[in-house]
C-alpha angles and dihedrals in degrees: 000000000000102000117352091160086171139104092318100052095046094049092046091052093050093046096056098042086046087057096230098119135356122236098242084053084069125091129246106248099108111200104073106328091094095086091048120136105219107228134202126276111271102013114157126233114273126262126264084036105126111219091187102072088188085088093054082081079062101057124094124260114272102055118169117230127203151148130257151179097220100141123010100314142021115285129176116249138188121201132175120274084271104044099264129124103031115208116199101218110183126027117194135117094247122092114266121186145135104067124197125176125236107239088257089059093239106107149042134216112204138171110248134179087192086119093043101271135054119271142139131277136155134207146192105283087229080052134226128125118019134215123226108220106172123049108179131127088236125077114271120201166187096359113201115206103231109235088253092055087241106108145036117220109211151185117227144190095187093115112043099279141029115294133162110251126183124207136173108272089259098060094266134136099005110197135191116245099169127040101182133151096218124063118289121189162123087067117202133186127237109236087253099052101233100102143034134201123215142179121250134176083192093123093049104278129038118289132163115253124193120207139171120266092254094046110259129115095038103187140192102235100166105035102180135137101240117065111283109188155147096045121202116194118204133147100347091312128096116210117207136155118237139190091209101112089043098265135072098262136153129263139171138208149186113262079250091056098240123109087056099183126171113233096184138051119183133122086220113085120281122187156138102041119206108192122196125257092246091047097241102113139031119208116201151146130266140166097209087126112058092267143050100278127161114237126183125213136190101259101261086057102259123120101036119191136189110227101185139053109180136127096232128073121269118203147172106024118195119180112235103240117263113228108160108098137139114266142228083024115112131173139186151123116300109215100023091211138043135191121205142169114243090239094061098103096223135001107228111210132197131236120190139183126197134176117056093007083170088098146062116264131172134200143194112230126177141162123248125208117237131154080323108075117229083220096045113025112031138004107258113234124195115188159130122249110212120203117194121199117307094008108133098181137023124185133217118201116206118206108225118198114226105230131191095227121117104229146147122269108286135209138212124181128218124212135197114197132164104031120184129199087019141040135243123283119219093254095062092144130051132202125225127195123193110207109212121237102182116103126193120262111264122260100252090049093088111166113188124196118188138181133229144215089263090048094254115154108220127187130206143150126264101233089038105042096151088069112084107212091187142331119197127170121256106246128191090041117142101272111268090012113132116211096240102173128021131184143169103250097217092196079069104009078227107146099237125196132209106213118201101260090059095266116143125221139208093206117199100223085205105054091013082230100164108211108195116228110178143329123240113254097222110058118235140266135206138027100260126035143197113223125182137132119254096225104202092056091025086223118127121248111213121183132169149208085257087070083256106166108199133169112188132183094223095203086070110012096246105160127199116205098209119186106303116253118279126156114249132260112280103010118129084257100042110142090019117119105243119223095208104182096154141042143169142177125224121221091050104182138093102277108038112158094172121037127165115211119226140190149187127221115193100187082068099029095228147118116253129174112215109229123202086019088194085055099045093222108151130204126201114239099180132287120279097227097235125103105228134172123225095276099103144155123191127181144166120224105227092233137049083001096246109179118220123175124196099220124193095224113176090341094317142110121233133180108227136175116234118213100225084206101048110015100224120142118229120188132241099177147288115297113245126243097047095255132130115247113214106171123035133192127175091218123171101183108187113225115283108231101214084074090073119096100217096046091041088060091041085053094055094049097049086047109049110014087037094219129096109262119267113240103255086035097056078045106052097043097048081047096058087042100055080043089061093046098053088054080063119098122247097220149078086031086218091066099038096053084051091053094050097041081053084049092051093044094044091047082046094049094057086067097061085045096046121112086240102054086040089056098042112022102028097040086057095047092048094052092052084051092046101044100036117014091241138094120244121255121248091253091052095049099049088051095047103042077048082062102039093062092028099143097010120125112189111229094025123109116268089024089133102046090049081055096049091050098049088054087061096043090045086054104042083050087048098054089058096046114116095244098048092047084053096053103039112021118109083026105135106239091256094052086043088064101037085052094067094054110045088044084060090050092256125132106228096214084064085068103033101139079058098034092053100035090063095044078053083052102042091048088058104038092257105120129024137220088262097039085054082050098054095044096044081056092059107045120098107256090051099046097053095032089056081041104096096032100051094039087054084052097054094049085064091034103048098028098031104028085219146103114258131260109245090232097045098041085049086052098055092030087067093039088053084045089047099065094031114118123228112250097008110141107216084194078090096073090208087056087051098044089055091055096047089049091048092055094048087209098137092053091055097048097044084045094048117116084238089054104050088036089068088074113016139321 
């Protein structure tokens, strides 16, 4: 086969850079046999596979199909939607694979070389006799059922290379839809039926493509470098899986394309998603385990579950369609699309249902990235509207967070998926589009900030230079490293500085806090250096007074040595050695298409460009007509590309301004304070709004309560926070940063510790930990703790007891959940219990009066598995045992609105161990709040460059 970049080809790939197998080790069979683990002679089928298909009629809807090696060949397979009661559906010596269900849900269409080539059948789903559909000498594919049962979508070989082909479901009247020169395949029908999406390497890699039935229209939706393939449509979202973040991993999209999320996250293969009719689940394969298992998620990624166990390869999954519903109940959004200002605070939607609005329906809704960021742009919500009888519209409101950055009108999509009690509306996504309100800073406001020879940050204005607006030292740097270069990046308006050693810093131009971000590969040469950001590659030019020529990509320190600096042939200064100690591009901002490089030598006292710059080849413009000495500063000013220089004349330092045309140097004035300033950067950074005390509480509360802050709530917190901060002093600025910085973490602090967080947050963390001796993602957190305070309003009567309700219902939901059966069913009650215990880091033996007393329970009724769960979270043990490592989550979680990074979250995790006490109990909120405050974590999180970059500079 010419190009089956499918399932095959990914797994092969893995296989052979993970070093399991190699692919020559692989069979030839070259559909899906590829990934096959060869057995052992002899070896029995697994167990939970059902050899008696009669009781398949028997199973629920929503099976999941696929194919498997579980004895000596592929054979197609159904299982209930959690992996229970296998049915063995076909039973040949060929190879079967690819299954896809008939609308109706009856039958399956599968691949089969049971004829000696591959072509499409189907069969009965309880199995029996199957029916060849395709007869061609060519291989014939991946069918795909259409959502009316009339029609079989197809790959096919017929015509010299993969196209998708359509036929009547009885292998009639096959017809061409794509008549591409590339390779078209994996071929999957919109729930409508009018569409289908398919995957094409027709623009020089794999992409998914969207056409009408009939052909016509054929569309890029992904449009991204890296593979994108084996697309699955279901619900307004289309499922695929992509190559784009290094591994095979899932995503999903609108039909559109836009709204691209990752749904999983593994360095193990993940690959050919199945999602459910009514949206709420996505079925793939991964090979996370060590084999090719099938797993099944919620359909934003989180929960994700392993469904089999066996020592052979499953492949291939398709979701059996859903069709009971209740009828005459529809819901959906009304309008489909919003429009709101940045600085609105929150955009309220509308969900309606219409129909037979008699009953109680209920309904998933969550928010999906698109060009707006879920970190940066809006507050993400994951959560289930509930109608009650009668009820006709119900409303969301999403928190935005009102950001500094100049930036184009941005979008977010919001979903609704397994409905029950209704169907699905049309409108079952909404668009959201966030206007932006931020505007550049105008040309004349030019705002310089300059370093000098003792690292010392200072600010002043471009037409008073004299008049020093702050100087604060440069802290964090490389002990004994000089800052010898500084400039505004414009792909993320953040101030960078070149030290010495070659480290380069994100430096804060408020608290003058230096985070280092990589070091440069090549180590650097010369005493004085020019540093500036080439606009249009986003990549730093550094050059020296030792003629060094360097382009770095600053987010990982890879250094370029391009050709050292000489003055071209016939220029005034050729064969001279230049002295280049300064250097600047025009055209400063995001965007640049055109930039002209610049430089200063001060051996010769003029102005050059350097073009090529990767060539070093310098140009006199003209002198400047200045005598300065190798302490320089040069900058551009973004717009209107005014040129100032900061000059050593007679041991001090001036601010200038530098005719590009001429050259020639005009002063401004002396710079005040008497220092030499040997870096220089026209920086304008807007106000950050997370130093605003009133933005900074709200942001607390939406991060970590989830919830928009209630009115004397939001008061009395940014009141105790501008009381900390006048207790600050106003100078040195050094310590008072520090002291403010101490104010905002201690105010921050107060929310992890708070009832409400304990009872939400950290219940929710303790029972992951309990049940399954893992902490929660991100994404599951934020839709269990959703759930956790869905209906509570803090401050109103019978807040508590809806809490406390909604902690029942969460558990008694949990311990159903298909993870947790997994994990815990067949335990006996006492190593249930134990179980829980021992999962949190606990002995069990350290809690037997409770331990006992719930096996007692268990054993007469009682007590229940979620009520054991519940009581195990709140006993002592657990609760301090669960303390560091939840508190080090949430630091990612509430301040990052990430998961953690394995490296960073173990680091944290043994400072925060480091400074624990043996025997404290952090149920005592004063004894917690010691240890937080010995560690300094929280500082260190609200004060990271990712945390301040969520909102401004």
């Amino acid at each position: 086969m010419k190009h089956r970049t499918n399932l095959t080809r990914r797994v092969a790939v893995w296989l052979a850079v993970s070093c399991l197998i190699t692919p020559t080790a692989a069979p030839a069979f070259a559909a899906s046999a590829v990934v096959r683990r060869q057995q052992q002679a002899g070896q029995s089928p697994k167990r939970g596979v059902q050899e008696n298909p009669d009781e398949l009629t028997q199973s629920p809807r929503g099976r999941v199909a696929y194919a498997a090696d579980l004895e000596d060949n592929f054979e197609i397979y159904v299982a209930n939607p959690d992996g229970g009661a296998v049915t063995k559906v076909t039973d040949d010596p060929a190879e079967d694979t690819d299954p896809s269900w008939s609308a109706d849900g009856n039958r399956l269409a599968f691949v089969s070389d049971r004829d000696g080539n591959q072509e499409i059948y189907s069969v009965n789903s309880g199995g029996g006799l199957a029916t060849r559909l395709t007869t061609n000498a060519a291989a014939d594919l991946d069918p795909a059922w259409s959502p009316d049962g009339s029609k079989i979508a197809f790959t096919s070989e017929r015509d010299g290379n993969q196209n998708v082909y359509v036929m009547n479901a009885d292998g009639s009247n096959v017809v061409r839809l794509t008549d591409s020169t590339a390779a078209d395949f994996r071929p999957a029908w919109s729930p409508d039926g009018t569409k289908l999406v398919f995957t094409s390497n027709r623009d020089g890699n794999d992409e998914i493509y969207s056409m009408n039935a009939d052909g016509s229209a054929q569309t890029n939706l992904s449009n991204n470098a890296a593979d994108d393939l084996n697309p699955d449509w279901s619900t307004g979202r289309i499922t695929f899986q992509s190559t784009r973040d290094g591994d095979d991993e899932i995503y999903s999209m609108s039909e559109a394309g836009t709204g691209q999320t990752r749904l999983t996250n593994n360095p193990a293969f993940d690959g050919r998603p199945a999602r459910s009719s009514d949206g709420s689940r996505v079925y793939f394969v991964s090979m996370r385990d060590g084999n090719l298992e099938l797993y099944v998620m919620n359909s934003d990624g989180s929960g994700v579950t392993r469904l089999t166990t066996t020592e052979g390869s499953e492949l291939d999954p398709d979701v059996q369609p859903l069709t009971t519903v209740a009828p005459n109940t529809t819901v959906q959004f009304a309008p489909a699309s919003y429009v709101v200002n940045e600085g609105a605070g929150r955009v309220t939607v509308t969900i309606t249902r219409t129909g037979n609005t008699g009953v109680a329906s209920q309904v998933d809704f969550a928010t999906v990235g698109g060009t707006a960021n879920e970190r940066m742009d809006f507050a993400p919500i994951v959560v289930t509207v509930e109608f009650a009888a009668g009820e006709t519209s119900k409303t969301v409101d999403i928190p935005l967070i009102d950001d500094a950055f100049v930036e184009p009108d941005e979008t977010f999509t919001v979903t609704l998926g397994n409905p029950a009690g209704a169907t699905l509306g049309a409108s079952f996504s909404a668009t959201v589009t966030v206007l932006d309100n931020d505007s550049g800073a105008p040309a004349s406001a030019a705002t310089l900030y300059g370093v000098t020879g003792a690292n010392n940050l200072v600010r002043f204005g471009s037409t008073s230079p004299g008049t020093i607006e702050r100087t604060i030292a440069i802290n964090g740097l490389q002990g004994g490293e000089t800052v010898v270069g500084l400039d505004a990046r414009p792909a993320t308006r953040q101030l960078y500085a070149l030290g010495s050693t070659g480290r380069l810093y994100v430096v804060n131009p408020t608290s003058g806090r230096a985070a280092l971000i990589s070091t440069v590969s090549t180590a650097l040469s010369g005493t004085s250096f020019g540093v500036d950001f080439n606009p249009t590659v986003d990549r730093l030019r550094v050059v020296s007074d030792a003629d060094q020529n360097l382009r770095i990509n600053v987010d990982t320190g890879a250094a370029t040595v391009d050709t050292p600096l000489a003055y071209a042939a016939g220029d005034p200064n050729a064969g001279q050695n230049p002295n280049v100690v300064g250097s600047a591009y025009t055209n400063s901002v995001a965007g640049a298409t055109t930039t002209t490089l610049y430089n200063i030598d001060s051996a010769r006292d003029v102005l050059v460009t350097q073009n090529p710059p990767n060539n070093g080849t310098l140009n006199t413009v003209g002198a400047l007509g200045v005598d300065t000495s190798d302490a320089v500063g040069f900058d551009i000013a973004p717009n209107g590309n005014t040129a100032f220089a900061a000059l050593t004349v007679g041991g001090a330092s001036q601010l200038y301004t530098i005719n590009l045309t001429t050259g020639a140097a005009t002063l401004v004035g002396g710079i005040g304070g008497g220092a030499q300033v040997r870096g220089l950067a026209v920086f304008n950074p807007s106000p950050n709004p997370i130093d605003d005390d009133e933005f900074f509480v709200r942001q607390q509360y939406l991060d970590f309560l989830s919830r928009e802050p209630d009115a004397p709530g939001l008061q009395f917190w940014t009141n105790e926070l501008n009381r900390l901060i006048t207790t600050c002093p106003t100078t040195p600025a050094n310590n008072r940063a520090a002291c403010v910085l101490g104010a905002r973490a201690q105010i921050s602090t107060a929310f992890f510790l708070s009832i409400e967080f304990q009872e939400t947050g950290y219940f929710v963390i303790r029972v992951y930990l309990e049940a399954f001796g893992r902490l929660p993602t991100f994404r599951e957190f934020l839709a269990d703790v959703q759930d956790v305070r869905r209906g509570v309003v803090v401050g109103q009567a019978g807040a508590l007891e809806r809490l406390a309700a909604n902690r029942r219902d969460f558990l008694d939901r949990f311990v159903d959940r298909e993870e947790f059966r997994a994990a815990h069913s067949g335990m006996s009650n006492a190593d249930y219990v134990n179980a829980l215990f021992t999962n949190a880091g606990v002995t069990p033996s350290s809690e037997a009066a409770t331990r006992d007393a719930l096996v007692a329970g268990l054993g007469n009724g009682t007590e229940t598995r979620a009520t054991a769960l519940q009581k195990v979270a709140d006993t002592r043990s657990v609760f301090n045992a669960a303390y560091n490592r939840a508190f080090v989550l949430m630091e990612y979680f509430g301040y990052l609105r990430r998961d953690p990074d394995t490296i960073g979250f173990q680091f944290w995790l043994d400072k925060l161990n480091s400074v624990s006490v043996a025997g404290e109990d952090v149920r005592n909120p004063d004894v917690a709040l010691a240890r937080i405050r010995r560690a300094q974590m929280v500082e260190a999180f609200i004060d990271s460059v990712e945390y301040r970059r969520r909102f401004g500079n």
